[in-house]
Each structure stands twice: as C-alpha cells, then as structure tokens.
C-alpha positions, 0 to 999 in steps of 0.5 A: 574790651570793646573795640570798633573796628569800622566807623559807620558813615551817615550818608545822605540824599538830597534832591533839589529846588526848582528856584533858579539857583547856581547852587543846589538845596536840599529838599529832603535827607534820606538815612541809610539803614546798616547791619552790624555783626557782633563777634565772639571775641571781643566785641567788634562792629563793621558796617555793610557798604550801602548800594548807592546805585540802589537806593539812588534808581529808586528815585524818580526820574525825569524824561525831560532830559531828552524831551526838547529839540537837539540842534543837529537833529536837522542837516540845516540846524545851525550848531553854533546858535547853543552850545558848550563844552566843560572845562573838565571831562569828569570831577570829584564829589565835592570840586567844581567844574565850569561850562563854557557856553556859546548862544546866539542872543538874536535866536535865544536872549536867554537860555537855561542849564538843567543838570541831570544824572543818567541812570534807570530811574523805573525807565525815565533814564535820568534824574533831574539834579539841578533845577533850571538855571537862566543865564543870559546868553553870550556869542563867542569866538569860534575859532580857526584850526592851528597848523597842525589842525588843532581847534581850541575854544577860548570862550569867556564868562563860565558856569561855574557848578559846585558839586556837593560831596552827597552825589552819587558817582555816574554820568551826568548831563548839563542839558542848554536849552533855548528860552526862545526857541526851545532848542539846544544841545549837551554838555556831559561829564563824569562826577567820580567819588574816588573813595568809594570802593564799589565793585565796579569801575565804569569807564567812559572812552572820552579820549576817542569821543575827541578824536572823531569830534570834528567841531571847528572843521577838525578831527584826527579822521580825515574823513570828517575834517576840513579839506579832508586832512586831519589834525595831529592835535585835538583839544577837549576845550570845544564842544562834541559835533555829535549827537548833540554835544552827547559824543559817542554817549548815547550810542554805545555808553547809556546802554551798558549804563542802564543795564547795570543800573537798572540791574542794581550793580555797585558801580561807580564811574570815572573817564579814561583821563582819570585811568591816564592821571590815576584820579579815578581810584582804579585799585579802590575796586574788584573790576574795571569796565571798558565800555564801547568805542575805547580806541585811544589810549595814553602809555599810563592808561595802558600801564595802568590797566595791566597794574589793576590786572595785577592786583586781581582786578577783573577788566570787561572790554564791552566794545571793539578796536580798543587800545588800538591807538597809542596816544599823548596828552599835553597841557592846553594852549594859550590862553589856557595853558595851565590847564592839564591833559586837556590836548590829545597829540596823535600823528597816526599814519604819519607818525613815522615822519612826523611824530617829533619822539620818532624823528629825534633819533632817540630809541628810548623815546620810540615807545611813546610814538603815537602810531599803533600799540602793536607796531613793532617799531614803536610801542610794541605793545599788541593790544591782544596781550592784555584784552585777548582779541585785537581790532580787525574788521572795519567798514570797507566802504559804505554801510554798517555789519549788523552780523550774528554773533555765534556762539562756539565751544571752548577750544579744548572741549569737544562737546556739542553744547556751549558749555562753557561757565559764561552760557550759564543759565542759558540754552544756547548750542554751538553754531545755533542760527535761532537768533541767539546774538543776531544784529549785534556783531558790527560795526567794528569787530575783534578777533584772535591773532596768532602772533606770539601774545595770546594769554595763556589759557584763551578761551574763544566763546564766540566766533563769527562770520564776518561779511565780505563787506568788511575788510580785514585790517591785519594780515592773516595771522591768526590759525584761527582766520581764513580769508574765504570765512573771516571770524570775528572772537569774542574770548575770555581768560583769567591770570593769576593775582600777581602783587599785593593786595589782591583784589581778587585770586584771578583777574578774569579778563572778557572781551566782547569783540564787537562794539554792538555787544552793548545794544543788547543789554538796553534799547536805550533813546539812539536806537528805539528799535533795537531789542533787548537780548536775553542770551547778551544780558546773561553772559553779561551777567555771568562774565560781570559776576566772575570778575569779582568772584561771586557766584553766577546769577541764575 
C-alpha cells in the first residue's frame, strides 16, 4: 500500500507594490523545489524543509532603510518631532500589529512608513517589504513619570499592519521618515512563525533594550533618568531613546544577524517576551541563541531556558551580564490595561525595602524578588549554573574595554596548542598575542566563579586579562581569578538530554563572555570600522554546528 507519510507545503514569496497601500500585494510567487525519497517498503514519501533564510537573502535588497537623517544623530535634534513605538514587541505570521506615531505637523504635515525586513541581501542588510505608506501627521501627549518612575505612551489613531503568513520569520524595521524634512526614526519589531521548526531560534533581548530606555525622563538606570533616580516600572508602551528608536538593535543584535544570514543558517527569530510567555515555539528547534546585551530576565524565561536545555536543545549566549537580573512583567496601566506583559517591574538594588514579594513576609514569594539571580536570599539562582560564566567586570568609571580575548587550553589537557573541538580549522595557539580576538573583549565581560555551581565538565577556551579600568562586580570567588591579573572566560560544556523527545543527545551550552563577541562576525552599519575576525567567525561556526549535532564546517 502506498502511504504518504509527509504532506509537501507549497510555499510561496512575494515582494510588494510601490502604490501607498496599508496592505501589502503580491507582485511575483516564487515555487520551491522539493526532493522526495522513495523507500523499499512500501512506498513513502517525506519532503525536505526549504531553507527559508536562503532563498529569502537571495532577493534584492534595499540600503534605503538607513539612508536618511535619524533624529538624534545630533545632540540638539528634537526626538519628539517623529517618532513611534509598537504596540507588540514581535507577532506571528499572520496577526497584526499597531504603531503609534508621534509627528510634528509644523516640521513634517505628512509622513511615511516604510517596512523593511533585515537581513544580508548580497550586502544591502535589508529588504524593503512594504512600500511607503503616507500618513498625515498627529502631535501626541507625552507624558510625565508615575511615582514609581513609570512613562506610558497613551497615544491615539495607530497604524495598523496585517502580516501575511508568507513572510519569512526575522527582524523587521518600520522606518517614519519626514515628508518634509526627510528625517525620522525606527520602530522595530520581531515577526515570528511559531511552526517552523528551523534550526536555530535567535532571540532578541528586548527586555534590557527597555530597561536602559530612558524616553520620558526614565530608565531602570539612574544614570540616564531624571534627577538620577531610576524608576522601579518601565513600560514598552514608548518610543527607544536610543539610536534612533533601533535600542541596542544595531550595536550588538545585526551583527550576529547578518553573519548567520549571510552564512544561509536556518534560523527563525522571536523576542525574550516570547521565551517568558511560551509564544515563540522554543521546542520547535535544535538550538536557542541568546544574542548580545540579555541582562533582564522573568522566572519563566529562566525556566523556560533550563526546559529547552533538558529536551537537547543547545543554548549560545553570544554576549555577557546576561540573566543577571530577575525581573516581572505586568499588564499595562490605564487606558491600556488589557494589554499583557507590556510592564517590566524591577526594584534592583532596592528590592530588599521595597519589592512588595520581599516585604510581605511571605518566603514562598522570595524567589520572585527582583534583585539579582544569584543573590541567595531571593532567587537563588547563580546565572553561571546554566550558562557556565557569570557577569563580572564592568566600567569602572569612564570609557569602554576593547581587551584581547586569548585563546586557552582546555583545563584538563596539557598541550601547547588550543586543541580543543571549538579551534577546529583554525591555527590559533594558547596565550597567542598576533591578534587572534584583538578588541573584542569589552565593554562587559563574564567569568568562572568557584561557588558550588559550575557545570560538570566546564571547559574555559579563552581566558582574558581584564584592564585595571574595570572593576570586578563580585568578590574573588573563582580559583580561577587573581585580583593583580583578572581573567574574563569564555566556556563550554554539554549535559545530557534529560527528557523526551530529545532534540539533540547533548545540549551543548557556549557562552561567550564578552558582549563584543559578536562585532567579530560582521561590521555591520554602527560601527563601519570594526573588521571582520576569521578566528570569532570560526569558532562561531564550530560552536553553532555542535549545538544541533552536525559535523564541524571546514
């Protein structure tokens, strides 16, 4: 009897109008080309999966989405005269998703959205998805602080954007650009397709992007918040301050991004609220990719990342200081309380007197106190037990590390040469200064802490001095630090597949500890100057093969 045991799905890409229109059209449909095996007995047939991020780089793309004046390029450009916020961080094929836009009609009437999706695209790092939409422009309320520092943007009258289910899962900007003036700002956002199961989940750290975004006078930092005293709530429902509404986008994120799609991995993409609410289909694939600055974490994000690792699921902290907050999400306030997970509550330093689950005399409510993971009073969770380093060196006073990362043996060999598996295809030597990952230790590192929860098995592949200009976060627990010499680590280990069904044998758990790991893998539009590293890409690309159990590339 013939039996079918995989149904083919017809795929299909489409680029879009240039006419003003909210809703994109369908210009041309590309068909996919699919393999099929026949087996002996019986008859079966089974359909290989399309590589998505293939066939969707092999477009052209468009530079424009970075070729106009972003508002806050200069130190007197006023931000509120353009500028939006979403009201979801990512959204699934086939949802929709709103922008709220704030424009200053006596500078700009009228203004456009453009809708681009980030990527290689032969070196443009875009592609334009959605021709430019008018829309006449709308000054909105900006409002003041809460007594507890929170800024919530009530704003009126949204975009609002259908996504059509054939768009590919990835990074997207909506870019508002001036009619008049030609200048404005971003909006991005993460469009998932929870269903596919690629290799590789990328997830973006939007929790901390909030909790540095000091729009409306306040952060959860001091430093950059209004009488330097930061809030203990932070809303989403605002606009970034940074880099022109693109957050820590393009300084840590675009990197990685551009390497693995230029590289042609299978990669799909959803945000850390999408780890906390279980949104994103985290068990759909063989690896979870923790990219760049990911410093605020929720209790289910945690638990979420630990579950994956017990399914096989190999987990890649490309970046430092993550996890190293807990915090809590809450609904939105007042007019918009029906949104979810649209608050972040984080008392820091203060939680201790002011954190309402650490006053309430409760103890079964200490692990959710949003102090630090591995305070011992509250969470009790060291981060290092799952990713292997833990945050320790940060800027002391002024300036940024850019430190050599040096390459070190694996602790139980005793060769000369950095022979272990992540050097594959490489020529790199223990301790080698010929500039092997010059620059791109910085400007926050990790390192291996001797408190009781190290992984078994914990191999340090490279191990770092740290400039004096830095200042250790922790007290010296680590066997492996000296306070005259301190060494920032990067590390690897593997644990067994613990519960069914195992994604992979081993979960196979690397951790960078440096957050300018990533600048090595693509220049990127930030930081035009920085150069490309053959040794960062290697072991990118052995590391990244290990965690779904393929061969190392050579």
């Amino acid at each position: 009897m013939i039996k079918l045991i995989t149904l083919c799905r017809l795929l299909r890409y489409k680029n879009f109008s240039t006419t003003f229109s909210h809703q994109p059209r369908a210009l041309t449909t590309k068909s996919l080309v699919y393999v099929f095996f026949f087996s002996v007995s019986g008859f079966s047939i089974a359909a290989t999966t399309p590589n998505l991020i293939k066939i969707e780089n092999a477009l052209p793309g468009n530079p424009a989405w970075h070729n106009f004046y972003v508002l806050g390029s200069q130190a007197t450009d006023n931000m509120h005269n353009l500028e939006g916020y979403a009201n979801k961080d990512s959204v699934n094929i086939g949802q929709a998703i709103k922008f709220y836009v704030n424009a200053n009609p006596k500078t700009d009437p009228t203004y456009s959205i453009t809708v681009y999706r980030l990527g290689w695209y032969q070196g443009s790092g875009a592609r334009q998805i959605v021709a430019p939409v008018l829309q006449t422009s709308i000054k909105q309320i900006i409002p003041k602080p809460y007594a507890n520092g929170m800024v919530q943007a009530n704003w009126i009258k949204p975009y609002t954007l259908n996504i059509p289910k054939t768009w590919v899962s990835g990074i997207y900007v909506a870019t508002l650009i001036g009619s008049w003036t030609n200048k404005g700002q971003y909006i991005p956002f993460v469009v998932r397709d929870v269903q596919r199961k690629s290799d590789y989940l990328f997830q973006t750290s939007t929790t901390t992007w909030q909790a540095y975004n000091a729009w409306g006078g306040k952060s959860l930092y001091g430093y950059n918040s209004t009488e330097r005293v930061a809030a203990r709530k932070v809303s989403f429902n605002r606009p970034y301050d940074v880099d022109g509404g693109l957050a820590a986008l393009r300084t840590w994120d675009i990197n990685m991004l551009y390497f693995l799609e230029r590289e042609g991995y299978d990669v799909t993409y959803q945000s850390d609220l999408d780890t906390h609410t279980g949104n994103g289909g985290v068990f759909n694939h063989k690896a979870l990719l923790s990219v760049g600055h990911d410093e605020y974490w929720t209790k289910a994000m945690r638990d979420n990342f630990e579950n994956a690792q017990k399914h096989g699921i190999g987990l890649g902290f490309f970046g430092a200081n993550q996890a190293y907050w807990q915090i809590r999400m809450e609904n939105a306030i007042a007019p918009q309380a029906t949104e979810q997970n649209r608050t972040i509550v984080a008392y820091k330093g203060f939680s201790e007197t002011e954190d309402p689950l650490a006053i309430d005399a409760n103890p079964k409510n200490n692990h959710l106190v949003t102090a630090q993971w591995r305070d011992s009073r509250f969470a009790n969770r060291p981060e290092n037990a799952l990713i292997g380093v833990m945050y320790a060196f940060g800027p002391k006073d002024k300036g940024d590390l850019n430190g050599d990362i040096i390459a070190s043996k694996n602790d139980p060999l005793q060769n000369k040469t950095a022979s272990h598996w992540a050097y594959t295809n490489t020529d790199i030597t223990i301790g080698a200064t010929i500039g092997n990952f010059k620059g791109f230790l910085g400007y926050e590192a990790d390192r291996v802490f001797d408190n009781g929860y190290t992984p078994a098995g914990l191999s340090i592949i490279a191990s770092s001095p740290v400039s004096q200009d830095f200042v250790d976060q922790d007290s010296p627990l680590s066997k492996h630090y000296d306070p005259k010499n301190p060494k920032a680590h990067a590390t690897i280990y593997s644990k067994p597949c613990s519960v069914l069904p195992c994604k992979n044998a081993l979960s196979t758990v690397f951790a960078a500890g440096s957050l300018q790991w990533v600048w090595g893998l693509d220049t990127g539009f930030k930081y035009p100057k920085l150069i490309e590293n053959h040794y960062i890409k290697q072991v990118t690309r052995n590391v990244l093969a290990k965690m779904i159990s393929a061969p190392l590339p050579y």
